[in-house]
Structures are given as structure tokens and as C-alpha cells.
C-alpha positions as CSV (number, residue, x, y, z in Angstrom):
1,X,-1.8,23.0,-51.1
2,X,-4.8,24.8,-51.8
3,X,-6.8,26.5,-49.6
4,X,-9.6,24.3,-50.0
5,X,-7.6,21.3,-49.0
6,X,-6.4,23.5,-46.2
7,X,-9.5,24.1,-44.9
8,X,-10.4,21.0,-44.8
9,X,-7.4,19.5,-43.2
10,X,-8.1,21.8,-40.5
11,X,-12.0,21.2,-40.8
12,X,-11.1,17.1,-40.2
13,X,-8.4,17.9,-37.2
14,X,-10.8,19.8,-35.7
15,X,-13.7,17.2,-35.7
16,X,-11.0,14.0,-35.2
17,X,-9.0,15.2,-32.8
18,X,-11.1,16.3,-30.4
19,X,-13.2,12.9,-30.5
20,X,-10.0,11.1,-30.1
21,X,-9.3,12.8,-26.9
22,X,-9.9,10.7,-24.2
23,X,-10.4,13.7,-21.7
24,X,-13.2,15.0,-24.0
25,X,-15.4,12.1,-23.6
26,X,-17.6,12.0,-20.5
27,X,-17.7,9.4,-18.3
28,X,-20.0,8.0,-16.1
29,X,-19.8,8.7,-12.2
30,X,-19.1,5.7,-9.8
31,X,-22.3,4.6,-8.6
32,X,-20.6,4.2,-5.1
33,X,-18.2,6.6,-3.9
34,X,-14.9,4.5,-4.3
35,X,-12.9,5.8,-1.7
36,X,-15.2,3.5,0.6
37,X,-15.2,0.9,-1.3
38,X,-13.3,-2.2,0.3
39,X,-9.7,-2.4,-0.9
40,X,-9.8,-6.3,-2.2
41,X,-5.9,-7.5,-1.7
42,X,-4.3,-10.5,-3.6
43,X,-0.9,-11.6,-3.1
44,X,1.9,-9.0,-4.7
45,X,5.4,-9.3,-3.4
46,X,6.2,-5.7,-5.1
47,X,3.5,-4.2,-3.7
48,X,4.5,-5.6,-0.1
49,X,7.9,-4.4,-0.3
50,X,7.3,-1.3,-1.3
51,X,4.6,-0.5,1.6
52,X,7.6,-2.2,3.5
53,X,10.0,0.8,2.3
54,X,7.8,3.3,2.6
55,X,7.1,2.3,6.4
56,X,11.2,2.0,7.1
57,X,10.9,6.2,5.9
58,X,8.1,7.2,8.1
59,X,9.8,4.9,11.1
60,X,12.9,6.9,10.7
61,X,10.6,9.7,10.9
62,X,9.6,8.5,13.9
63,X,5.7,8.6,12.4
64,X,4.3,5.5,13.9
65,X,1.3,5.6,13.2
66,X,2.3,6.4,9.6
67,X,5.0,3.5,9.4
68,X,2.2,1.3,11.4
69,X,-0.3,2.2,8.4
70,X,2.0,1.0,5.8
71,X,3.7,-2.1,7.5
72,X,0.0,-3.4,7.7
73,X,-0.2,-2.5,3.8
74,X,3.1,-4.8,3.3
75,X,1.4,-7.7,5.2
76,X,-2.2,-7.7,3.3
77,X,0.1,-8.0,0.3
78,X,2.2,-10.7,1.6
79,X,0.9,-12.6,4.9
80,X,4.3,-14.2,4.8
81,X,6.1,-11.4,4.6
82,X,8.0,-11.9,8.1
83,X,10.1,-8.1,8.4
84,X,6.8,-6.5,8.4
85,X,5.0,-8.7,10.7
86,X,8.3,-7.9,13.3
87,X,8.2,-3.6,12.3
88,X,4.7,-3.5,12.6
89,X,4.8,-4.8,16.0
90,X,7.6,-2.6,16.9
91,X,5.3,0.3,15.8
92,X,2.6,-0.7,17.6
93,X,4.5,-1.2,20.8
94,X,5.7,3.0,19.9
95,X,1.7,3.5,19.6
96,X,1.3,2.1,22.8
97,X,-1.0,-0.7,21.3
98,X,0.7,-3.3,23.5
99,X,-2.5,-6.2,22.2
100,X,-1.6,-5.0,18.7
101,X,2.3,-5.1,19.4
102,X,2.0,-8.6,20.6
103,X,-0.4,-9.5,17.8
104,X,1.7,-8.7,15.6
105,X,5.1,-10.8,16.9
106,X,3.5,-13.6,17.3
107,X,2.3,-13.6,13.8
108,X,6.4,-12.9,12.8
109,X,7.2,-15.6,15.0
110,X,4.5,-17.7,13.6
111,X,5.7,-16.5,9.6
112,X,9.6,-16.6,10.4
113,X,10.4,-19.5,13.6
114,X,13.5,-19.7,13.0
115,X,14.4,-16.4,12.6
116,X,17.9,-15.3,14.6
117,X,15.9,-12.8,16.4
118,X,13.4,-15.2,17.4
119,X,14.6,-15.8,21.0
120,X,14.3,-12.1,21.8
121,X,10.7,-11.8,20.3
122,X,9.7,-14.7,22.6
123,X,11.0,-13.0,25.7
124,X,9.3,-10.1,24.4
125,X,6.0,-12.0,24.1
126,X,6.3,-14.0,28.1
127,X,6.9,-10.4,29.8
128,X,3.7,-8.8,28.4
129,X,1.5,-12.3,29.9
């Protein structure tokens, strides 16, 4: 290779490259800041069950609030998603949030009526009246 081609392989990778770059081009700013933009949710089983999981490791934790934040995650994902309705109201009972707590069994209960647990939820639901 001469140098002539040799410069001007380096002459064209220098011009190509960097237009090729995606990080090179600028892009335009978000007219609205998007971290305040309103999350829009559509039904996604994945995504529910792994807000679900993510929960179960900040309940072991014992970070309600935290496992609170993401069992409410599972459910915008999945309404019918009944093990988050019933950990969600167990956090909220932890938070002291009894309106929340009992919100959010009677939802599970609603979701899952025939769930073996059911009973217990129930009894749950008549002492808080």
C-alpha cells in the first residue's frame, strides 16, 4: 500500500467514523423534563413480576416503604396480579397506612376470592371496621 492510499484510508476513517458515531451526533433536549413526565403503564406480566421480586428483596430487608414502592409497580403492570395486591397491603399495614393496608386486601380478595388465604384476609378486613 502506498502512502497515498494510506493517507487516505485514514483521511476517509477519520471523516466516516466519526459521523457514524451515534454519540457524536447531537441531539435535541426534551422539551419537558421527562422525569415528570407521567409514567403511561400497559399490561406486562414481566414487568409485574419483576417489580414483584424486587419488592420480596427490599421486604426481606425490611424496607417498606421500598418493597411498598415496587409492589405498587407490579400491580400498575398487572391489576390482576393477586401476590402483589396481598404484599402490598402487608407493607402498608408495616407503614402504618392501615386505609392503604385495607385498600389493598380487598383489591387481592377482589383479584384472587378463592385464594386459600382468603379467610384470613377477611378477618383481617372486619377487625379494622
Amino acid at each position: 500500500m502506498t502512502r497515498f492510499q494510506l493517507f487516505l484510508s485514514f483521511l476517509l476513517l477519520a471523516v466516516i467514523l466519526p459521523a457514524q458515531d451515534p454519540k457524536s451526533q447531537q441531539a435535541d433536549p426534551p422539551e419537558e423534563d421527562e422525569s415528570l413526565a407521567r409514567k403511561e403503564y400497559a399490561f406486562n406480566p414481566l414487568q409485574a413480576t419483576k417489580e414483584l421480586k424486587i419488592g420480596d428483596f427490599y421486604s426481606k430487608k425490611k424496607s417498606w416503604k421500598a418493597a411498598g414502592m415496587r409492589y405498587e409497580e407490579a400491580v400498575k403492570w398487572d391489576p390482576n396480579l393477586a401476590e402483589a395486591w396481598l404484599k402490598l397491603g402487608d407493607a402498608r399495614e408495616k407503614l402504618n397506612d392501615r386505609k392503604g393496608a385495607r385498600d389493598a386486601w380487598a383489591k387481592y380478595l377482589e383479584v384472587a376470592p378463592d385464594a386459600k388465604n382468603a379467610p384470613q384476609i377477611r378477618k383481617r378486613l372486619k377487625m379494622d371496621n
